[in-house]
ZATOR-462162 format. One record per residue (C-alpha): x, y, z; residue number from 1; residue in one letter. Coordinates in Angstrom, 1 decimal. Layout:
N
       x       y       z    n  res
       X       Y       Z  NUM    A
...
END
This chain:
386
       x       y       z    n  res
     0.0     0.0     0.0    1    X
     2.4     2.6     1.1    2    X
     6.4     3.6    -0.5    3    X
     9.7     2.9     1.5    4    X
     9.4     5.8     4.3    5    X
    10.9     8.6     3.4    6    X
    12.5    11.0     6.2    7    X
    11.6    14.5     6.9    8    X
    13.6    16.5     4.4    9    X
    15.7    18.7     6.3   10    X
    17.4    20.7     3.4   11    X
    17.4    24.5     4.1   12    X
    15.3    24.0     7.5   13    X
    11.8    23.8     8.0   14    X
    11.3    26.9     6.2   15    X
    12.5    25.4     3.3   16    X
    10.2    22.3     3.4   17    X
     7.4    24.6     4.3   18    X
     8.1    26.4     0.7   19    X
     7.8    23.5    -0.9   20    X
     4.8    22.5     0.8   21    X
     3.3    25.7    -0.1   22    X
     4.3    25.5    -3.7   23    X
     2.7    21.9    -4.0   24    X
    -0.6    23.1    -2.8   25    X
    -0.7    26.3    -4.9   26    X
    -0.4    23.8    -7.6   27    X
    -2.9    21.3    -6.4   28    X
    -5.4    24.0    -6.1   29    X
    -5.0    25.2    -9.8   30    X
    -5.0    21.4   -11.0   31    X
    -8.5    20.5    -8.9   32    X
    -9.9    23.6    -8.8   33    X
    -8.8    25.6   -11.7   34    X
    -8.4    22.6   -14.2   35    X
    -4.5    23.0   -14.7   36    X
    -2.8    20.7   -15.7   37    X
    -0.3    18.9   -13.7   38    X
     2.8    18.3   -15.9   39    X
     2.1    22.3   -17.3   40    X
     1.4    23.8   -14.0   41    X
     4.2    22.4   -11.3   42    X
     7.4    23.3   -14.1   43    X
     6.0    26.7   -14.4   44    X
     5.8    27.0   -10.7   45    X
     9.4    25.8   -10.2   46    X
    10.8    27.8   -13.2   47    X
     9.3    30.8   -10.5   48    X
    10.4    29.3    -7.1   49    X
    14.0    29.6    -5.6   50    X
    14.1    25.4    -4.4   51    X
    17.1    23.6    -4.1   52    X
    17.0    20.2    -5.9   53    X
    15.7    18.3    -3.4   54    X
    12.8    20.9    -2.3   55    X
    12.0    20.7    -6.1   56    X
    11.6    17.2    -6.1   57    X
     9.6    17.2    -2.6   58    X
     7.0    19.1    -4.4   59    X
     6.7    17.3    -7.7   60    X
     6.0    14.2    -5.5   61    X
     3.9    15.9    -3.8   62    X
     2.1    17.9    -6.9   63    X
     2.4    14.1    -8.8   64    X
     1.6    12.1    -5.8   65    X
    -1.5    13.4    -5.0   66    X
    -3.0    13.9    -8.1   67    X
    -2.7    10.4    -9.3   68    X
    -4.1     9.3    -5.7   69    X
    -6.8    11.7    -5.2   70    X
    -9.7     9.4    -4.9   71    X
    -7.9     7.2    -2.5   72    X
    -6.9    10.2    -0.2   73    X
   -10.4    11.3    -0.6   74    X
   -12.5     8.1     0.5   75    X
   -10.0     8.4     3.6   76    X
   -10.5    11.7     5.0   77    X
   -14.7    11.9     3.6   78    X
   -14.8     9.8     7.1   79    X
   -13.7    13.0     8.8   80    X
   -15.2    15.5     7.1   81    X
   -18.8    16.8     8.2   82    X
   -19.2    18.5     4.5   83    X
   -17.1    19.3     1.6   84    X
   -14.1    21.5     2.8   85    X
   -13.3    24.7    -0.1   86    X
   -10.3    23.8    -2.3   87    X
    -7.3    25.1    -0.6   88    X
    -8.5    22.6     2.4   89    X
    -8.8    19.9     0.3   90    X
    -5.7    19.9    -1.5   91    X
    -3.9    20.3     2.3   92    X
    -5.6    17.5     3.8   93    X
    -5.1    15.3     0.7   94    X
    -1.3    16.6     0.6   95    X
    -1.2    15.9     4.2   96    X
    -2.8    12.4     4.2   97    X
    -0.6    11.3     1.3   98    X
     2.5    12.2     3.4   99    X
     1.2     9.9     6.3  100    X
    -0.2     6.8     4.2  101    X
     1.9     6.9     1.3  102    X
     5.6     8.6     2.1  103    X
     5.5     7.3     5.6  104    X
     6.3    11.0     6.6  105    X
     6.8    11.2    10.6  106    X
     3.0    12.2    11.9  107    X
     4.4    15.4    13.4  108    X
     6.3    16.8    10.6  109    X
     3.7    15.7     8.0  110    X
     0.8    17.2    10.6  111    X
     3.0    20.5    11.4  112    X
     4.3    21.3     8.3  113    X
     0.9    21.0     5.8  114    X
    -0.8    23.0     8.8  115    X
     1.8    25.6     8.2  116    X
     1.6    25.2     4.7  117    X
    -2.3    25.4     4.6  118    X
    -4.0    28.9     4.7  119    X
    -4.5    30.7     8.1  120    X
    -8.3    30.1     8.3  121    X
    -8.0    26.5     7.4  122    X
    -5.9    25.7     9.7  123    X
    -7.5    24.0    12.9  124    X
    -9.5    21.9    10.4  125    X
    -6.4    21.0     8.7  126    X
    -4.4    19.6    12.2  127    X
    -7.6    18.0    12.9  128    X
    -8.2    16.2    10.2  129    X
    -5.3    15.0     9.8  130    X
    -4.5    14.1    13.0  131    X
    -7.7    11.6    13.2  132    X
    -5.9    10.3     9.9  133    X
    -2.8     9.2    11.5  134    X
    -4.9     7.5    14.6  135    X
    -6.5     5.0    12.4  136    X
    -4.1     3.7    11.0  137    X
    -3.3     1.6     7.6  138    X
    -6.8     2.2     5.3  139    X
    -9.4    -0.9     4.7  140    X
   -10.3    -0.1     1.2  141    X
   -13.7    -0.7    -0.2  142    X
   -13.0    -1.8    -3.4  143    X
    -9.5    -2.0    -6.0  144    X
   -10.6     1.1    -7.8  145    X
   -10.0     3.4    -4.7  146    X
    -7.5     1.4    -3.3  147    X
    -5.7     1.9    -6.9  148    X
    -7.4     5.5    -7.5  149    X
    -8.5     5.4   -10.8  150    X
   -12.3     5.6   -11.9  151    X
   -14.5     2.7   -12.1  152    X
   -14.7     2.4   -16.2  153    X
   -10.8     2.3   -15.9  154    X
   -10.4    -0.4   -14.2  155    X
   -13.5    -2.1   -15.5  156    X
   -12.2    -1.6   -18.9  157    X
    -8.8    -2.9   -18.5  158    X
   -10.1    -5.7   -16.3  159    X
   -12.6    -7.1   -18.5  160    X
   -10.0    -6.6   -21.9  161    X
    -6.8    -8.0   -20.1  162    X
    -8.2   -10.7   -17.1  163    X
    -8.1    -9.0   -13.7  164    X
    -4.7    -9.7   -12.9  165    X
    -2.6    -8.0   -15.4  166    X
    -5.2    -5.1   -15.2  167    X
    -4.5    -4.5   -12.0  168    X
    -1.3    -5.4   -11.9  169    X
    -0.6    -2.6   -15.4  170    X
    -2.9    -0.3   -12.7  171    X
    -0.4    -0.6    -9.9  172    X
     2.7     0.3   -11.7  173    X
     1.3     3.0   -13.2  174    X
     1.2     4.3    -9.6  175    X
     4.7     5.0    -9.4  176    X
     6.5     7.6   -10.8  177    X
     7.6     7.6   -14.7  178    X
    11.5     6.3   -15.0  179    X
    13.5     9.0   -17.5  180    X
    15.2     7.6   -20.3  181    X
    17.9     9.4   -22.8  182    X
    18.5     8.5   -26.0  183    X
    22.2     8.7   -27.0  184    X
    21.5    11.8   -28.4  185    X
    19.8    13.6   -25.5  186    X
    16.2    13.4   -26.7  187    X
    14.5    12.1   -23.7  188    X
    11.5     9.3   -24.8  189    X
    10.4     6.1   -22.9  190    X
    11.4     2.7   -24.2  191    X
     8.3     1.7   -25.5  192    X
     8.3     4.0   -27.9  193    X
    12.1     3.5   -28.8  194    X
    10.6    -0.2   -29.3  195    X
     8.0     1.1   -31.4  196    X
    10.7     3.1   -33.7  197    X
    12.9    -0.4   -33.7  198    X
     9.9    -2.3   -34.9  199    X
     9.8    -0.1   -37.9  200    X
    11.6    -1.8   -41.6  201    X
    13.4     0.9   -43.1  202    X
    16.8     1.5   -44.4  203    X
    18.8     4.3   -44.8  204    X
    17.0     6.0   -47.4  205    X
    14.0     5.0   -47.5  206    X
    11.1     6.8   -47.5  207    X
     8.7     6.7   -44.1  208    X
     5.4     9.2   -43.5  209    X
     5.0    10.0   -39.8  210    X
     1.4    10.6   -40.3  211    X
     1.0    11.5   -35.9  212    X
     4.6    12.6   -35.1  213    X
     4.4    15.6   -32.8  214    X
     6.5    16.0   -30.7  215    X
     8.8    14.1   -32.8  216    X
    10.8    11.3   -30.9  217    X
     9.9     8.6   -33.6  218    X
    10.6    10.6   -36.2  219    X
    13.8    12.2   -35.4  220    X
    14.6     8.9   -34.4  221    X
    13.9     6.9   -37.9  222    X
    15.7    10.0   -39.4  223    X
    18.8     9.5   -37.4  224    X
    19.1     5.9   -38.9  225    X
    19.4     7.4   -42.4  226    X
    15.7     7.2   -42.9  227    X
    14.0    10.4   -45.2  228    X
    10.9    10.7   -43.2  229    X
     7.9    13.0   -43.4  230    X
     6.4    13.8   -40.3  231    X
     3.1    15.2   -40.3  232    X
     0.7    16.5   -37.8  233    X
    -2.6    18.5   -38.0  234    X
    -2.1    21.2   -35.4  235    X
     0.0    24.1   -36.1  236    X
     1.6    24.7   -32.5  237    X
     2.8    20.8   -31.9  238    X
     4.2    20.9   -36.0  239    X
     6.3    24.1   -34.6  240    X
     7.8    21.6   -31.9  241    X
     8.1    18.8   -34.2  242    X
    10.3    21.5   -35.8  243    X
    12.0    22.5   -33.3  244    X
    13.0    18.8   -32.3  245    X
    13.7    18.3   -35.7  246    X
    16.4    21.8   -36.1  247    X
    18.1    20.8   -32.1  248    X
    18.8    16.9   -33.2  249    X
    19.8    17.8   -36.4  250    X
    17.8    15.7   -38.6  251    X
    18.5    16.8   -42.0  252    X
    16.5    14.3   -43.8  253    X
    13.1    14.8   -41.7  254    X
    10.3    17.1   -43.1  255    X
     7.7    18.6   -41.4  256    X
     4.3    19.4   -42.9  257    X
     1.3    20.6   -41.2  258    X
    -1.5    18.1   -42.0  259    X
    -4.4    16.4   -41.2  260    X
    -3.3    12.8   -41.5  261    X
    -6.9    11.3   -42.3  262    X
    -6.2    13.6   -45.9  263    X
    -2.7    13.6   -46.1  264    X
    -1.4    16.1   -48.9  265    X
     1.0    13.1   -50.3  266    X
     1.3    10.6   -52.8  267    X
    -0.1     7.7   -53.0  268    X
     1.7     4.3   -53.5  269    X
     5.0     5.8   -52.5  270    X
     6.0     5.4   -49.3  271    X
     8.2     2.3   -48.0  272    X
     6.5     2.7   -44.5  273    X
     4.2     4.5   -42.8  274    X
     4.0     5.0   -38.9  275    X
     0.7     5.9   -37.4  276    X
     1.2     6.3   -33.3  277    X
    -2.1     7.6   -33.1  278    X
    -4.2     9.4   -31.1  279    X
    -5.6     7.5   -28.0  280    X
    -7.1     7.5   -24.6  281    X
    -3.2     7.1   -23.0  282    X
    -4.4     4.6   -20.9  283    X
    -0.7     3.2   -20.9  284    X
     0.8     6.0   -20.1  285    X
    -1.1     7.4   -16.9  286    X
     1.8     7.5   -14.6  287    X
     3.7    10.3   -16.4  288    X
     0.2    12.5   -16.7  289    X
    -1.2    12.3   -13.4  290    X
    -4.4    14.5   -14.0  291    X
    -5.3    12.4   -17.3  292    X
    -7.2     9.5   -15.6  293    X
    -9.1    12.1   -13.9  294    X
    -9.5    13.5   -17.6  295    X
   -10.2    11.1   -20.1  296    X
   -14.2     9.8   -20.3  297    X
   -15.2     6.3   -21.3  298    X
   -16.9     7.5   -24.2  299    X
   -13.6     8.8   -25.6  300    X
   -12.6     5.3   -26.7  301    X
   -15.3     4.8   -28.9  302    X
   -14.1     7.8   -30.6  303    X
   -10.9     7.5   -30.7  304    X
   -10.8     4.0   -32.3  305    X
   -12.9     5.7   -35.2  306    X
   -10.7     8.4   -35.7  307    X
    -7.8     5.4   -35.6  308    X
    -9.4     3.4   -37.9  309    X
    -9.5     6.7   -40.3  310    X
    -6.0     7.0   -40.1  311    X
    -4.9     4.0   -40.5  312    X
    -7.0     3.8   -44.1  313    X
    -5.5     7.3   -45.3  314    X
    -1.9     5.6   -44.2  315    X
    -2.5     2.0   -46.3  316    X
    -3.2     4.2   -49.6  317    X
     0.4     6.0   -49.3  318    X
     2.4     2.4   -49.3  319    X
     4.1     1.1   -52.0  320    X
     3.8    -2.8   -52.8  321    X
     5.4    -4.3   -50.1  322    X
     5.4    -1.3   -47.7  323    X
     5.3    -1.6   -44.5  324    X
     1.7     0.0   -42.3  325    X
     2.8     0.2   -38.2  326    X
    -0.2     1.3   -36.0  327    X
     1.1     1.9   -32.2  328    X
    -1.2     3.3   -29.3  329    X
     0.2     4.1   -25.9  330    X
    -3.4     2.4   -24.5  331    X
    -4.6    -1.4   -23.3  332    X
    -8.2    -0.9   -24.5  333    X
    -9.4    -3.5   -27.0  334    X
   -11.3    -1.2   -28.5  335    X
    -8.3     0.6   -29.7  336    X
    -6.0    -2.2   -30.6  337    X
    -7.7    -5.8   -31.2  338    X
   -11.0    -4.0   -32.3  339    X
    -9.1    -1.4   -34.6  340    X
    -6.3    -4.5   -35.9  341    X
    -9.2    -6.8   -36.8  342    X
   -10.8    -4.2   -38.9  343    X
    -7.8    -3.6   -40.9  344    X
    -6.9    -7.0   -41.4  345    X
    -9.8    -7.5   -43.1  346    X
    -8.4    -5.4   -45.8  347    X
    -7.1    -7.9   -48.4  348    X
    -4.3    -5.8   -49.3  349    X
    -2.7    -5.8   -46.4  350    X
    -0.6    -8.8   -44.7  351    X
    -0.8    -9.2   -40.8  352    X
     3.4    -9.7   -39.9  353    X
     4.1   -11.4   -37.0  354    X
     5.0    -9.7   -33.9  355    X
     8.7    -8.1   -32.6  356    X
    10.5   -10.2   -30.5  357    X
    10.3    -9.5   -26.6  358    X
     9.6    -7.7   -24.7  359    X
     6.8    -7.9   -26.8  360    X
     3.8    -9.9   -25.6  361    X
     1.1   -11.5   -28.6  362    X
    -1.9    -9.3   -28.6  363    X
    -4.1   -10.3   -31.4  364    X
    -2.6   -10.2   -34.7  365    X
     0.0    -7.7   -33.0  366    X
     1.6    -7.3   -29.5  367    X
     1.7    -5.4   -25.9  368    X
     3.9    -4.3   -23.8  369    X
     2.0    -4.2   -20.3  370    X
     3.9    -0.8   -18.2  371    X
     6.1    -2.0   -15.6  372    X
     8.8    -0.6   -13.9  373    X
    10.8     0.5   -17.6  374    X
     8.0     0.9   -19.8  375    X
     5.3     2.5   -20.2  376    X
     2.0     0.5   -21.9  377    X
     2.2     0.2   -25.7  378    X
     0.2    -2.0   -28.3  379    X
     1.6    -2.2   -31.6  380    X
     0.6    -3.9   -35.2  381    X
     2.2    -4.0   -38.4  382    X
     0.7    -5.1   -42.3  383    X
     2.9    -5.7   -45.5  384    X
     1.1    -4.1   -48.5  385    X
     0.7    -7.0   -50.9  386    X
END
């Protein structure tokens, strides 16, 4: 249930940790209350805030933290709680509680310094509060969707598509915080997607349409291999960072074109590959947005796997004969990979290949990667135009 106890910070002195504190919960506020988001939010906070390193990573634990455990924090203190507290008592008794239950904070520091942290008039409600916290004990939790935090459908979903045990299991890691991972050139991008880019055929020289490639890791990567690639996407502001990562890697033979990849502006029958890492409901990725599975609805899958299948038609008409189609999604619904796979392979132009090698798992005509402690969640399919 709980992380390895973590010590009181004692940094620059309790001012210090107070700071931090204080930052966290601005932040916590503009996430619940002000629909923030997380991962925008807390870096333009810090950019502001004079933190050492370790203050700086107190509150992004505590900003990340509590955000991805919110409804667990919540079914805890609703037992003490007469009515709903306003949002700056909230976010303090949910920072406060996630310091006791899930950092094993000492009760007096966590209690102490969250009071301090927590506006003046909140206060006494605050030390109460959490002070009732700390006497129970370790929770009993209703149900794994609190225990876990994530919404009902969620874990329905995942449950009923994957068995029960790797959905919760997938659930659970995605608890954690993300691991960072650098490829040799800097460019910082998570190893399933660096799987994704490896499962890709194409030489140097060859010609592959990145028909979803903001913010670009994929495609700066296939370009660094040699690979011409053209890498579209629909919205002008994530094409200007596509371009951006394209100009600071230094990859010559990528081109960047504002499109809308269900109508690409291309030509047909040329391409030796074409990647589609389409839009999805991220449902393998949750740990590195916190906020998103407080975010995303259940009826977004539906729609999403229609706009996937859309995609996925524009990209077969731009292969050559024996081009290569990859469709990747960073989700676990079978709407969006099984569901979406089977409908293309009904095409009788296109060739199911078998899946990569591991750490791949078989997933259909396709494979998985279920996140653990290196990964995030990826499902990934590939077709040889005939």
């Amino acid at each position: 249930m709980s992380r390895q106890a973590r010590p009181e910070k004692p940094s620059n002195g309790r001012q210090a940790a107070t700071d931090a504190r204080r930052l966290a919960l601005d932040v916590l506020v503009r996430v619940d209350a002000g629909g923030a988001y997380a991962n925008v939010a807390l870096p333009a906070a810090l950019k502001k805030a004079d933190l050492d390193e370790r203050d700086r990573a107190f509150a992004t634990e505590l900003v990340y933290g509590v955000t991805r455990r919110r409804r667990a924090l919540d079914w805890v203190l609703d037992a003490f709680l007469v009515s709903a507290p306003p949002a700056p008592a909230r976010a303090a008794l949910r920072m406060g509680a996630y310091q006791i239950i899930e950092l094993g904070t000492p009760v007096y520091a966590a209690v102490s310094a969250t009071v301090s942290a927590a506006p003046r008039k909140h206060r006494a409600l605050v030390n109460a509060v959490l002070r009732r916290v700390a006497d129970a004990g370790a929770p009993d939790w209703p149900d794994d969707p609190t225990r876990l935090s994530y919404p009902d459908w969620i874990v329905d979903t995942l449950a009923d598509d994957l068995g029960r045990s790797a959905a919760l299991a997938a659930l659970e890691s995605m608890n954690s915080p993300a691991p960072v991972h650098r490829r040799d050139d800097g460019y910082v991008q998570d190893l399933s997607s660096q799987l994704v880019v490896d499962a890709v055929d194409a030489q140097p020289g060859d010609l592959v349409v990145d028909l979803c490639a903001a913010p670009g890791g994929k495609a700066t990567a296939l370009a660094a291999r040699g690979v011409r690639v053209v890498a579209c996407d629909s919205h002008p502001g994530r094409t200007r960072r596509l371009e951006a990562n394209r100009r600071d890697l230094g990859a010559s033979s990528m081109q960047v074109l504002v499109a809308d990849a269900r109508h690409p502006p291309l030509r047909c029958g040329r391409a030796d590959a074409v990647l589609v890492d389409a839009p999805c409901s991220g449902l393998g990725t949750l740990r590195r947005r916190p906020d998103a599975r407080w975010r995303i609805e259940q009826t977004a899958v539906t729609r999403l796997a229609e706009l996937q299948r859309a995609l996925l038609t524009a990209a077969a008409e731009l292969l050559r004969p024996g081009g290569q189609l990859v469709y990747s999604v960073c989700t676990l619904t079978a709407a969006e990979t099984l569901a979406v796979a089977a409908d293309l392979s009904a095409d009788d132009r296109l060739e199911p290949l078998p899946p990569p090698p591991e750490p791949w798992q078989s997933h259909g005509c396709g494979a998985i990667l279920l996140p653990e402690a290196d990964h995030d969640g990826m499902a990934l399919f590939r077709w040889r135009r005939v």
